[in-house]
N, C-alpha and C positions, 0 to 999 in steps of 0.2 A: 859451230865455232863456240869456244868457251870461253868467256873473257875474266881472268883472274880478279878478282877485286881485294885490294889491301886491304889490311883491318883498318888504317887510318882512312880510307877512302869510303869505309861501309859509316863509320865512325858521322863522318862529315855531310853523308847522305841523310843518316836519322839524327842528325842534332844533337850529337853527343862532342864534347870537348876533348882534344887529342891530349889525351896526358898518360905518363906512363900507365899509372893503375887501368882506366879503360882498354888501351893499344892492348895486353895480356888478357884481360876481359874477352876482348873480340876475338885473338888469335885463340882461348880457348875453349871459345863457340864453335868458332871453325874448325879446328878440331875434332871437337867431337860430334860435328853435325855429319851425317854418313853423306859422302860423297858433295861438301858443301860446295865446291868450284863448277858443281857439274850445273847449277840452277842460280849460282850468286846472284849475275847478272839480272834475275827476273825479278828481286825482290826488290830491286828502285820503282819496278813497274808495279809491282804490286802495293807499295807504298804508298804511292802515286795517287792510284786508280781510290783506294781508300781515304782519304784526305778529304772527300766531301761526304762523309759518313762518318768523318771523327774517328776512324780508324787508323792506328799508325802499327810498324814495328819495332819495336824496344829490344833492349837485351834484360834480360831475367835476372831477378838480384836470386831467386831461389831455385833456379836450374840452370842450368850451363848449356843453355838454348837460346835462339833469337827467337820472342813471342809477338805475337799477332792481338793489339789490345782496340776496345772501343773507347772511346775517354767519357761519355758521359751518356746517361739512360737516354735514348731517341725512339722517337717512334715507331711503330711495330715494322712499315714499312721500309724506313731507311735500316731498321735491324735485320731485317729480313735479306736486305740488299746489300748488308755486310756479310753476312754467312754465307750469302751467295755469291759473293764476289771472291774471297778465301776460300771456297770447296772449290771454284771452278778452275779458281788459281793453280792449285793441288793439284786439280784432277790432269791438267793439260799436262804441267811439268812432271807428273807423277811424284809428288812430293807426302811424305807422311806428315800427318798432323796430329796432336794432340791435343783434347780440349782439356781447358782445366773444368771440372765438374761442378752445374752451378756458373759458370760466368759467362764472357762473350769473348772469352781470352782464348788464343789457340797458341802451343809449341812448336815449334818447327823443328823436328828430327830429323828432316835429312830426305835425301832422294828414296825412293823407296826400292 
């Protein structure tokens, strides 16, 4: 079962404020994210799941992707526990990912 998620509803999940310029932002993530309905749904979960590693997901001011950020240097550990909690994420739902090179930030492209 796939459950559709509105751009205002994705909006409202990661703490972004519903106003036109965002709602456009979101719808043209969604978009261009390949096959974004087919995994929406699991990205609350995986928001979620990152939240006690200072992990959230954002939308990109420099790609037209929803990205995968850490907010602040942690130890090797709970870093460890973040990239292992985003690969496994990926791996399950078959999701491609991109690192940005140099950070702990990943792109979300889309089902694979």
């Amino acid at each position: 079962m796939n459950l559709e998620l509105k751009p205002e509803a994705l909006l409202s999940q990661f703490g972004y404020p519903k106003s036109e310029q965002t709602i456009k932002q979101m719808e043209s993530i969604i978009n261009n994210t390949n096959k974004f309905n087919s995994f929406s749904q699991h990205l609350l979960s995986l928001n979620d799941s990152l939240a006690h590693v200072k992990g959230y997901i954002a939308m990109s001011n420099s790609e037209n992707y929803l990205k995968i950020k850490r907010g602040e240097e942690l130890s090797k550990e709970i870093a460890d526990e973040y990239n292992h909690t985003i690969i496994s994420w990926a791996d399950k739902y078959k999701i491609e990912l991109q690192n940005v090179k140099n950070t702990s930030t990943y792109y979300i492209l889309g089902h694979k």
